[in-house]
C-alpha positions as CSV (number, residue, x, y, z in Angstrom):
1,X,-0.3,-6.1,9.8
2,X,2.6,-4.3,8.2
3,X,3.8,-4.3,4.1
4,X,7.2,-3.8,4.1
5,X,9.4,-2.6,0.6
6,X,12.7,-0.8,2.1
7,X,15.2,-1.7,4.8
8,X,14.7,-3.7,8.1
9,X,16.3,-2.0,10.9
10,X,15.9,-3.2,14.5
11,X,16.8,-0.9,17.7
12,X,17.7,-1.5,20.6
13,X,17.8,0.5,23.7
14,X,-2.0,14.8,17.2
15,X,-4.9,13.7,16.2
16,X,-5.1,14.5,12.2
17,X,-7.9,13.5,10.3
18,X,-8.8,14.3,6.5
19,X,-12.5,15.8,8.0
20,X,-15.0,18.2,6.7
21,X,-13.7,22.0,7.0
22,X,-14.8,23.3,10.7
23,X,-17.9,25.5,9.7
24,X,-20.0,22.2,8.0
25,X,-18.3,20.3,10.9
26,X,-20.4,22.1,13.3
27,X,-23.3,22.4,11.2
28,X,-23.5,18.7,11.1
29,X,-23.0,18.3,14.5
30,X,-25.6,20.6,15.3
31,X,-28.2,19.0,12.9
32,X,-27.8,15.7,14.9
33,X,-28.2,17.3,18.5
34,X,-31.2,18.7,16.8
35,X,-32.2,15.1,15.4
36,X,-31.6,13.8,18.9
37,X,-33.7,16.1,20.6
38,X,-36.7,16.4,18.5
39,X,-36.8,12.1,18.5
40,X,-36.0,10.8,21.5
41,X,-36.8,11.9,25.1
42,X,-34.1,11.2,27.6
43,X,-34.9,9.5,31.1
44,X,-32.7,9.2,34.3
45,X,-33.0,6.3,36.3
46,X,-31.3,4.9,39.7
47,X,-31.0,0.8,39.0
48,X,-30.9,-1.3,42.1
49,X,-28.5,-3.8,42.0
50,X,-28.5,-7.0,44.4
51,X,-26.6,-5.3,47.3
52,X,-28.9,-2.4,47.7
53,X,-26.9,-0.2,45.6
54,X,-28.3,2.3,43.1
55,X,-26.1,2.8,39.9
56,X,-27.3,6.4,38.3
57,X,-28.7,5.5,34.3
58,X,-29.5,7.7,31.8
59,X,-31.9,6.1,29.1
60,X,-32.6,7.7,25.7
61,X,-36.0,6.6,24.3
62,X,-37.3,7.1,20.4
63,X,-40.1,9.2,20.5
64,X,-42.0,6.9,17.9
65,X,-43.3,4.3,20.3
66,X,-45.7,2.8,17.2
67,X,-42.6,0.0,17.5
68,X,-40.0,-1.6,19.7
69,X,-36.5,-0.9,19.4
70,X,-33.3,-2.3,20.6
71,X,-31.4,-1.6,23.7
72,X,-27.7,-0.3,23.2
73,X,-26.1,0.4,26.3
74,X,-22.2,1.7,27.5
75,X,-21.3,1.3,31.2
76,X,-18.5,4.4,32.1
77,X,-16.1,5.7,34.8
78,X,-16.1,9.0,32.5
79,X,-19.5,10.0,33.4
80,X,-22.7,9.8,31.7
81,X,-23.2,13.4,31.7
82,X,-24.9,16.3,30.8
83,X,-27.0,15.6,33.7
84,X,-30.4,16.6,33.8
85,X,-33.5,15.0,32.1
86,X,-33.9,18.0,30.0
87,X,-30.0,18.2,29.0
88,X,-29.4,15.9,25.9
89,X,-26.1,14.9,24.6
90,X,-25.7,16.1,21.2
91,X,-24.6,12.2,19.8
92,X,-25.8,8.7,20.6
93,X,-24.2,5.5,20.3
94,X,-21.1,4.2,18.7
95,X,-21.1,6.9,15.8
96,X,-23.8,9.1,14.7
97,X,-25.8,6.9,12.2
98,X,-27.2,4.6,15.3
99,X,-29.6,7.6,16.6
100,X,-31.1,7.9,13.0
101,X,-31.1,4.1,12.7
102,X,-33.3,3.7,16.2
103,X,-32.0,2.4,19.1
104,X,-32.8,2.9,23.2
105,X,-29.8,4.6,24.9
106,X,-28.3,3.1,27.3
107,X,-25.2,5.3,29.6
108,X,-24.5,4.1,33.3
109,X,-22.2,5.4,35.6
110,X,-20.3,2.2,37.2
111,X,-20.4,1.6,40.3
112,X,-18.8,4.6,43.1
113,X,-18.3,7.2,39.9
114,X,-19.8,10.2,39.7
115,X,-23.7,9.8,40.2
116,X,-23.6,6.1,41.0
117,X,-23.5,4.7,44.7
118,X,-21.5,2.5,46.2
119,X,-17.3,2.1,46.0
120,X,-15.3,2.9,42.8
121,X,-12.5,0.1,42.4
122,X,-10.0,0.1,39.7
123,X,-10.2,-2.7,37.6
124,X,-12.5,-4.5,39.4
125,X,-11.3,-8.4,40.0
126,X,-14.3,-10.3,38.1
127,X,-15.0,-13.1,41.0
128,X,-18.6,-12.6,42.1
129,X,-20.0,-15.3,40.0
130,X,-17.6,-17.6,42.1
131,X,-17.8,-16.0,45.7
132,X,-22.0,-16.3,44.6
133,X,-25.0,-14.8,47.0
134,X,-24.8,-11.2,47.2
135,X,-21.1,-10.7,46.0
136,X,-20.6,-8.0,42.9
137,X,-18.3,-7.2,40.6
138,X,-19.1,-5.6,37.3
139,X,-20.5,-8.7,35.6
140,X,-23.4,-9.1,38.2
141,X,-23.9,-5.0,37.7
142,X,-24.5,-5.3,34.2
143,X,-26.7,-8.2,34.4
144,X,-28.5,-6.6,36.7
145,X,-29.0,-3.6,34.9
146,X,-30.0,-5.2,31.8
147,X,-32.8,-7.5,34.1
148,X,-34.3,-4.0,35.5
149,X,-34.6,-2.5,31.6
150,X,-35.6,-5.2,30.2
151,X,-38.9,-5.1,32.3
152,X,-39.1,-1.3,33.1
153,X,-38.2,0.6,30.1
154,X,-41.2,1.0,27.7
155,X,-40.4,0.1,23.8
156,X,-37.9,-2.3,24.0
157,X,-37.5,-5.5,21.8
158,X,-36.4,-7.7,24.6
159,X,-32.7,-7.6,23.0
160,X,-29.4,-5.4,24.2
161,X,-26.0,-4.9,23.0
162,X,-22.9,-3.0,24.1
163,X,-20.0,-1.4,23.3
164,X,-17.4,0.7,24.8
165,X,-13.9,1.8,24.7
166,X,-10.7,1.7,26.0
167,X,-11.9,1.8,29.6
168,X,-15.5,1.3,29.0
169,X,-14.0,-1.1,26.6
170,X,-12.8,-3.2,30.1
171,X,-17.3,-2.7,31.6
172,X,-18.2,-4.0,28.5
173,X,-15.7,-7.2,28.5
174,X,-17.5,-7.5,32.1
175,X,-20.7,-7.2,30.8
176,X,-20.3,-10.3,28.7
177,X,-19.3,-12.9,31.6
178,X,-22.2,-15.1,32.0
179,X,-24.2,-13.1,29.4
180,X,-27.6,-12.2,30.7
181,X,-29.9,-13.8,28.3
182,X,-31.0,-10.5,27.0
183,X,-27.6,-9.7,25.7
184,X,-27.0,-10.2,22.0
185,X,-24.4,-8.3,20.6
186,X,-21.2,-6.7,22.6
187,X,-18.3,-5.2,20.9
188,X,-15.2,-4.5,23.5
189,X,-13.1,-1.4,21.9
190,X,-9.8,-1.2,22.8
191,X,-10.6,-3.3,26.0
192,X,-8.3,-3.2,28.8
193,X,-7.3,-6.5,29.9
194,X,-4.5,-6.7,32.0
195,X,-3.0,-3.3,33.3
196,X,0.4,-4.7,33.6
197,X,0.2,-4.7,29.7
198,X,-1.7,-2.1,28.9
199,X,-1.7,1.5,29.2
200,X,0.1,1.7,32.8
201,X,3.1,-0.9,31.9
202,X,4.1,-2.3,29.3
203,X,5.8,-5.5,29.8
204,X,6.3,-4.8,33.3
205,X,7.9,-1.7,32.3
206,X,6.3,1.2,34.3
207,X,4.8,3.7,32.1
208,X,5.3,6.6,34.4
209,X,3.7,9.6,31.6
210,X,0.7,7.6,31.1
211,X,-0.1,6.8,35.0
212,X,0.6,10.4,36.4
213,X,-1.3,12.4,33.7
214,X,-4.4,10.1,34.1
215,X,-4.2,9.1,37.9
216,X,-3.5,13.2,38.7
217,X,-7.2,13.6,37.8
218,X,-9.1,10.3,37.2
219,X,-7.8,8.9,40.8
220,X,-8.6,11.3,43.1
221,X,-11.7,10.5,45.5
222,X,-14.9,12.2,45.1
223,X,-16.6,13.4,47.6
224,X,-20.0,12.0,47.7
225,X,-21.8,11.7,44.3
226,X,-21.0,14.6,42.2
227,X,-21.3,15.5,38.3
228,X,-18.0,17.2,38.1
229,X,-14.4,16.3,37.4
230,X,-11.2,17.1,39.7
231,X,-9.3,19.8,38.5
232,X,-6.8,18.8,36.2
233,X,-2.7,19.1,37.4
234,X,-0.8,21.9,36.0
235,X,2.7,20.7,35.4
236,X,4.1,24.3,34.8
237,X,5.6,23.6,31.5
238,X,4.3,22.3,28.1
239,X,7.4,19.4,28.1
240,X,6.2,16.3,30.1
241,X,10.0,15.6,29.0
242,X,11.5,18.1,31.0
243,X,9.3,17.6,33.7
244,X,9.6,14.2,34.1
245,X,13.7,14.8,34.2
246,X,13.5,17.2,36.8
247,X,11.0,15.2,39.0
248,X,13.5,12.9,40.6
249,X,12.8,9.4,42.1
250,X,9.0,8.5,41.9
251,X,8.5,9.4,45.8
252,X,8.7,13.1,44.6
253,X,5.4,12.0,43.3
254,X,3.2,12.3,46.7
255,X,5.8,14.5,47.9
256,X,5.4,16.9,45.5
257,X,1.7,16.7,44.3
258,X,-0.2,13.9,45.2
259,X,0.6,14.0,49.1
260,X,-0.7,10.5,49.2
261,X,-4.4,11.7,48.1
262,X,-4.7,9.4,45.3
263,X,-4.9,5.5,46.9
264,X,-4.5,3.7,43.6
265,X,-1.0,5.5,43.0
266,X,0.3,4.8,46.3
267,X,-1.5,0.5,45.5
268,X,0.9,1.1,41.8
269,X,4.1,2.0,43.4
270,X,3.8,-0.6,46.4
271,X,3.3,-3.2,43.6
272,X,5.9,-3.4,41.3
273,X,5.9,-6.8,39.9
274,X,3.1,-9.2,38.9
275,X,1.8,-10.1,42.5
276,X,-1.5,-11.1,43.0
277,X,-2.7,-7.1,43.1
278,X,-2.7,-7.4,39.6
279,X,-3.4,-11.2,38.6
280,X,-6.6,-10.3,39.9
281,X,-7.1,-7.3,38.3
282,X,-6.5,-9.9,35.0
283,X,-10.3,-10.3,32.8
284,X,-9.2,-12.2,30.5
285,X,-9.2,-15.6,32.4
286,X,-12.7,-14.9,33.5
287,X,-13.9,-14.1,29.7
288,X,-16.3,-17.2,29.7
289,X,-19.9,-18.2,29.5
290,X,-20.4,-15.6,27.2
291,X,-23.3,-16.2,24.8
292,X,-23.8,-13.0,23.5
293,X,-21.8,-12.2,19.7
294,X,-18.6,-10.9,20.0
295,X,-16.9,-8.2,17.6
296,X,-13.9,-7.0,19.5
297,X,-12.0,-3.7,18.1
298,X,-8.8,-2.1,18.2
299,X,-6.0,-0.5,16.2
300,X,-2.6,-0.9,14.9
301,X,-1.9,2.9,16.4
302,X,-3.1,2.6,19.1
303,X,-0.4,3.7,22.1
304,X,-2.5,3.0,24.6
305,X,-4.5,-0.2,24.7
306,X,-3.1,-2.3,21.7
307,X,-2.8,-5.7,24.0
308,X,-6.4,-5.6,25.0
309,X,-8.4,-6.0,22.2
310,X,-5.7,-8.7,20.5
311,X,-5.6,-10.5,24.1
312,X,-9.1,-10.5,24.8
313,X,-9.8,-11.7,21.4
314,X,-7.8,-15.0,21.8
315,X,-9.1,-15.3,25.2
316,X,-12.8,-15.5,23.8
317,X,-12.0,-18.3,20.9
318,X,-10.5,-20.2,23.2
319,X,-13.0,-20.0,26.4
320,X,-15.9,-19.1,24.3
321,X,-16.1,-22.3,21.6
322,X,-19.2,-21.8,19.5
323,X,-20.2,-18.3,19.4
324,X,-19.8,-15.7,16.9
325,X,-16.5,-13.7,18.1
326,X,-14.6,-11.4,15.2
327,X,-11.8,-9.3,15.5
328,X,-11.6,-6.2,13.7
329,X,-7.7,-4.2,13.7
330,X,-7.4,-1.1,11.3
331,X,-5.5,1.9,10.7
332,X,-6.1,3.9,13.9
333,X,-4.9,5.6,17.1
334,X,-6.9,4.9,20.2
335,X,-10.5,5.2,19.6
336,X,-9.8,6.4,16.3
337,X,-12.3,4.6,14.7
338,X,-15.1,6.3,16.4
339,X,-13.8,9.6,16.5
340,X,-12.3,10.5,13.0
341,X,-12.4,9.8,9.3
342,X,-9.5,6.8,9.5
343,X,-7.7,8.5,6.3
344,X,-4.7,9.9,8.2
345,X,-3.0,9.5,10.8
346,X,0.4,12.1,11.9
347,X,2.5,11.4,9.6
348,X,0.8,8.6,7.8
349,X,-1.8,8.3,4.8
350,X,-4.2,5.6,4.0
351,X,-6.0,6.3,1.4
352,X,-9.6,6.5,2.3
353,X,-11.6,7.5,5.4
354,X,-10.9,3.9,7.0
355,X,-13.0,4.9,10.3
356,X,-15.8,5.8,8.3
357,X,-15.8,3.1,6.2
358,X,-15.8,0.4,9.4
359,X,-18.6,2.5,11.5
360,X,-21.3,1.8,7.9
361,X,-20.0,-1.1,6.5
362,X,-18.8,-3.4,9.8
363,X,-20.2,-1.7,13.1
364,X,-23.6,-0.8,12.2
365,X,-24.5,-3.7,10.2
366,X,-23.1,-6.0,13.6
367,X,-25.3,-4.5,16.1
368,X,-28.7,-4.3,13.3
369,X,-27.9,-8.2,12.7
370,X,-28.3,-9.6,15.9
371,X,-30.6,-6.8,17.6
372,X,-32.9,-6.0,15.0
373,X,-33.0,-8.8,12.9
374,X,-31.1,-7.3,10.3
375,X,-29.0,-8.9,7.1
376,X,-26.4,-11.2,7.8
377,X,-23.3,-9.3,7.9
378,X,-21.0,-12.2,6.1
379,X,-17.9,-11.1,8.7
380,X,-14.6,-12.6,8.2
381,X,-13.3,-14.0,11.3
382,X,-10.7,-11.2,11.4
383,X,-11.3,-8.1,9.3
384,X,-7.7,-6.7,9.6
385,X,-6.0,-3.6,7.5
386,X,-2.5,-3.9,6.2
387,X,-0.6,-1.1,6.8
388,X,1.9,-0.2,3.5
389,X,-0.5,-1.8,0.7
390,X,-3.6,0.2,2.8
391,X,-6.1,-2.4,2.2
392,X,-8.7,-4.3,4.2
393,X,-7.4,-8.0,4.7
394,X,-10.0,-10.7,5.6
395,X,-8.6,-14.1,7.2
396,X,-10.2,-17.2,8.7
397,X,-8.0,-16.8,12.0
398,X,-6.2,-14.6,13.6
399,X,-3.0,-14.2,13.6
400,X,-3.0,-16.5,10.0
401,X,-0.9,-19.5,9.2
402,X,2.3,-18.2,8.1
403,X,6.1,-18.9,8.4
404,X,8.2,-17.5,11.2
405,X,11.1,-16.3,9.6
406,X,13.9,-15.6,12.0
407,X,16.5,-12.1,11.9
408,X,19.3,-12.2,13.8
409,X,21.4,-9.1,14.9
410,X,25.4,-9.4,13.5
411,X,28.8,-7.8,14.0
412,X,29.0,-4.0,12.7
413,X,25.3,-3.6,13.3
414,X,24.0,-6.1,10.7
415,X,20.6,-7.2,10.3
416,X,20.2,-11.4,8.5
417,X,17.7,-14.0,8.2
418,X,20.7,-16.0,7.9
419,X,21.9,-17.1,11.5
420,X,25.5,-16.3,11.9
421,X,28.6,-18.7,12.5
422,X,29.4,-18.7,16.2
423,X,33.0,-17.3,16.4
424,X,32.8,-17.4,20.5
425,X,32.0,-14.6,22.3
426,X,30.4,-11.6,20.9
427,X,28.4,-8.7,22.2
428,X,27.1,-4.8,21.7
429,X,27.5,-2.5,24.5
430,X,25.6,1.2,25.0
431,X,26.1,3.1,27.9
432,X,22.8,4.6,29.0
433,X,22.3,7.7,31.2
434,X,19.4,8.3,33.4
435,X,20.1,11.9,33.0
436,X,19.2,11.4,29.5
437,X,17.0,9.1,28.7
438,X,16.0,8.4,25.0
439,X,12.5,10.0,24.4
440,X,9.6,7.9,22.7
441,X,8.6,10.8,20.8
442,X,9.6,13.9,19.0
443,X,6.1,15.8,20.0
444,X,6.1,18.6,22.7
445,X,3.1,17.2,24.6
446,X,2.7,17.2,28.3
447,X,0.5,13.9,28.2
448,X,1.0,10.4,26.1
449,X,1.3,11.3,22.7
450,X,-1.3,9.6,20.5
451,X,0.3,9.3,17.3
452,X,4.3,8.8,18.0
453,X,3.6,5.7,16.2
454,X,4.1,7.3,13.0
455,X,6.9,9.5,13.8
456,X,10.1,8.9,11.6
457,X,12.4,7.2,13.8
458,X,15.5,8.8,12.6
459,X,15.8,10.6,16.0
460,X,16.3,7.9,18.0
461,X,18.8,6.2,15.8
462,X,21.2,8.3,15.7
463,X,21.5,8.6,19.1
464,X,24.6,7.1,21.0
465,X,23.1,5.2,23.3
466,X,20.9,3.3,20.9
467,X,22.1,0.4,19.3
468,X,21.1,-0.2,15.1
469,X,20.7,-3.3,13.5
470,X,20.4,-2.9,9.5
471,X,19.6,-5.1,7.0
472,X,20.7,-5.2,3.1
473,X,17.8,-3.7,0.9
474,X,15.2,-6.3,0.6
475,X,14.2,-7.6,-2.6
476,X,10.7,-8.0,-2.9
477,X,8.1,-7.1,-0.4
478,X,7.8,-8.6,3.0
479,X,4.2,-8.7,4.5
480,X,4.5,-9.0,8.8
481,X,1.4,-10.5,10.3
482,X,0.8,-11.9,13.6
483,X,3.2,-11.1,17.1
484,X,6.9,-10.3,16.6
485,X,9.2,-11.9,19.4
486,X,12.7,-10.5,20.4
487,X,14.9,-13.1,21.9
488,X,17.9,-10.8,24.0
489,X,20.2,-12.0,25.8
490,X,21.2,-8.8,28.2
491,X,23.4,-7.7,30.9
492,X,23.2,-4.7,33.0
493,X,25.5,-2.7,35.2
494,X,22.5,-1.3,37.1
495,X,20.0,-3.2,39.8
496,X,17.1,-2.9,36.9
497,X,16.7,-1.7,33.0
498,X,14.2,-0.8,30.6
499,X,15.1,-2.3,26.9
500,X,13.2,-1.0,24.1
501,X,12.8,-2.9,21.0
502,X,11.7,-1.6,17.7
503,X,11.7,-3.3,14.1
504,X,11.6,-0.3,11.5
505,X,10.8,-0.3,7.8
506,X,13.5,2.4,5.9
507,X,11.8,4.0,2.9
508,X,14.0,4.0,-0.6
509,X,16.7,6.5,0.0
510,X,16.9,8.8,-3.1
511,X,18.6,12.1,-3.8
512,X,16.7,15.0,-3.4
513,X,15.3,16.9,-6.5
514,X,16.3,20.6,-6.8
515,X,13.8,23.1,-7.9
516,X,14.9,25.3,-10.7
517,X,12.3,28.4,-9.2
518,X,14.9,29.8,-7.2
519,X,14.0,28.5,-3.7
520,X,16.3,25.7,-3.5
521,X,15.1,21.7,-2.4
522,X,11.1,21.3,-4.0
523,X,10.6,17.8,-4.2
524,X,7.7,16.2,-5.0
525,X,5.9,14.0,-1.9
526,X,8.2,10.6,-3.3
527,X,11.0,12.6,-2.1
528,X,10.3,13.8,1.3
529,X,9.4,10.2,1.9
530,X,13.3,9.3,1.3
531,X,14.8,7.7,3.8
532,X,11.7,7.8,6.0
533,X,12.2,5.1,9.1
534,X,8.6,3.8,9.5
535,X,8.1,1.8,13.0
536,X,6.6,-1.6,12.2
537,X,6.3,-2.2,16.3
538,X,7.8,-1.5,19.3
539,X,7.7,-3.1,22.8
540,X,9.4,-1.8,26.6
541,X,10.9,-4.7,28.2
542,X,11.3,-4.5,32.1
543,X,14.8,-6.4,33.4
544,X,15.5,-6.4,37.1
């Protein structure tokens, strides 16, 4: 949800966090892993499941056993580790107030990662329920595992919740399909949903950065069960941009570095429209029977996985009738709820530690409501943060009745809401070169940038091959809530094309102020906003 106050423009074509300084940082940090130690005592487990394979399960367990607790538990492909019953992870749960508030620990390696048995298949299709008997997927996994620690891990309350992100974000979407009775409270973060949307295309559009920085290490086979990660790639320069020019075709891929070692790229390339390879790969039609309450969370920043959560939340409501779902957007890059303050973000400023704010105010109270009995939390059905007035928004649906309000793209790059007076034929033309292709981001990174959703977007306007659409200086603020559609109607002199679409808020443009200390332009902050092209949203569109 976006407050807009400049110009409209539409084209065609770092972590940074207001935190504590480093030395009471680690201090804090090192108080919890102290807290954590001295209170709970850590158990690892092998969990049968109904096939006769055994998922490795590390269980953290409060030391006070003079009462029962909840059960909190995260299923990963990332591993579970440190290994070892007497190695302790320094933090437990969804941010660092859970371990003082009481809970039982739950971490699982999925099935065919790292410690766990059995075969490892990307994006599991969700179909046991339907092929029944001894079939599995990660639905019958979880409710398995919950069955076994329900009746074998001492102190429990009988009630479990659980919460993951971005790709534990997709286990715990599983998880809720025909929600063991046990199961309470489960809050997807950043879920995957479909990967033809998220993180490894984007409308069909191959994200090619994304796929070989994570597939280079997160695809390759283990060899037997193992507590260590493949080496990562080294691409032999700091630039994924020049790297990615001087690859070539995408069979220089395996010829070059994967050989052919890493199944799920070779599966990717020999599947590059929506075939049934990835229909099935799809959760979100199987999202049903879910009992348990739903709080599903994701961010506005978020470059990697900012269809799932929005995708999976209208996939709930409508599947799910009658049970407590909520959505929850704010301020933040992927994950950056969990992992930072919320208060800034590259080049952007909200105000207050936003992240913070959410993990005591919304996340906590969630999970103490339905596990433990705790105050009614009093939840909007979508809590969501708008972006330019940097305030919390609460709204009894999401996205909330408003008026679609059409712009249409003119002669001599104008931008209207009025729709212009046919005068026959008309068109733009750009000639693009594959030789240089217009980069997402200004940042020298050689992996997907994290925050290039806040970059100013000046860079890619003034580019030739880039097309800009301006509007006159509105007069009065415009709030955008809900999805923004673009309507193109294209032509290319190639066999397929990428279009990129971006609608862009243009700060005021104001002179600069001049110092009068001698060392020229010393503007106050208004001024180095001047001008500023903010990115309201963008979206890759495949053509073939």
């Amino acid at each position: 949800m976006k407050r807009i106050n400049g110009v409209l423009i539409a084209l065609v074509v770092i972590l940074a966090q207001a935190a504590l300084p480093a030395a009471a940082r680690g201090q804090r940090d090192a108080e919890l892993a102290k807290y954590i130690r001295s209170h709970y005592t850590k158990f690892e487990y092998r969990i049968p499941m109904r096939d006769g394979v055994k998922l490795f399960t590390a269980v953290y367990v409060p030391n006070d056993l003079s009462k029962t607790y909840p059960i909190l538990m995260t299923r990963t492909p990332y591993a579970v580790g440190p290994y070892g019953a007497n190695r302790y992870k320094e933090e437990l749960g969804p941010s660092a107030a859970f371990a003082r508030d009481g809970y039982i620990f739950v971490y699982q390696d999925v099935r065919g990662r790292f410690m766990s048995e059995g075969t490892f298949v990307n994006m599991r299709p969700e179909d046991a329920w339907e092929r029944g008997g001894d079939a599995v997927d990660e639905s019958t996994d979880t409710w398995d595992t919950i069955e076994w620690l329900v009746h074998h891990v001492k102190g429990n309350n009988g009630k479990v919740g659980m919460w993951g992100v971005s790709y534990p974000g997709f286990y715990t979407s599983c998880g809720m399909i025909h929600s063991h009775p046990a199961l309470k409270a489960v809050s997807p973060q950043a879920p995957i949903a479909d990967w033809f949307w998220d993180d490894m295309h984007r409308n069909g559009a191959f994200n090619l950065v994304l796929a070989f920085d994570f597939f280079s290490v997160f695809g390759r086979p283990r060899d037997g069960l193992t507590t260590t990660w493949p080496k990562h790639l080294e691409m032999g320069t700091p630039d994924a941009y020049d790297f990615f020019l001087g690859l070539g075709p995408l069979s220089n891929v395996n010829e070059r570095f994967f050989h052919h070692e890493i199944p799920f790229w070779d599966e990717v390339a020999a599947h590059p429209n929506y075939d049934e390879f990835w229909q099935s790969r799809n959760i979100l039609p199987h999202l049903k029977n879910i009992k348990a309450a739903v709080m599903i969370v994701g961010g506005w920043f978020d470059t990697e996985d900012l269809y799932g959560p929005l995708a999976t939340y209208r996939a709930v409501e409508k599947q799910d009738p009658g049970i407590d779902s909520v959505l929850v957007m704010g301020p933040w890059r992927h994950g950056g709820w969990a992992w930072t303050s919320g208060e800034k973000l590259g080049e952007e400023s909200f105000g207050f530690a936003t992240a913070k704010w959410f993990r005591e105010n919304v996340e906590l109270p969630f999970f103490d409501h339905y596990l433990k009995g705790g105050p009614a939390t009093h939840q909007p059905e979508a809590l969501v943060f708008e972006t330019g007035a940097d305030r919390w928004r609460s709204f009894d649906s999401w996205p909330p009745p408003a008026t679609a309000r059409p712009l249409y793209l003119g002669e001599n790059g104008s931008l209207s809401w009025t729709r212009p007076v046919s005068t026959g034929e008309a068109w733009d033309q750009y000639v693009s070169d594959p030789a240089k292709p217009v980069p997402y981001t200004e940042e020298i990174t050689t992996g997907w940038s994290a925050t290039y959703m806040t970059e100013d977007q000046r860079f890619a306007g003034r580019r030739p091959d880039v097309l800009v659409y301006a509007s006159e200086p509105l007069k009065e603020d415009l709030t955008v809530a809900g999805p923004i559609e673009a309507d193109l109607w294209v032509s290319t002199s190639g066999g397929d094309s990428d279009w990129i679409v971006k609608v862009i808020d243009v700060q005021p443009t104001e002179e600069p102020k001049w110092s009068n200390c001698g060392h020229g332009w010393g503007g106050d902050e208004k001024d180095k906003n001047a001008g500023v092209q903010r990115l309201v949203r963008a979206e890759a569109f495949r053509g073939r």
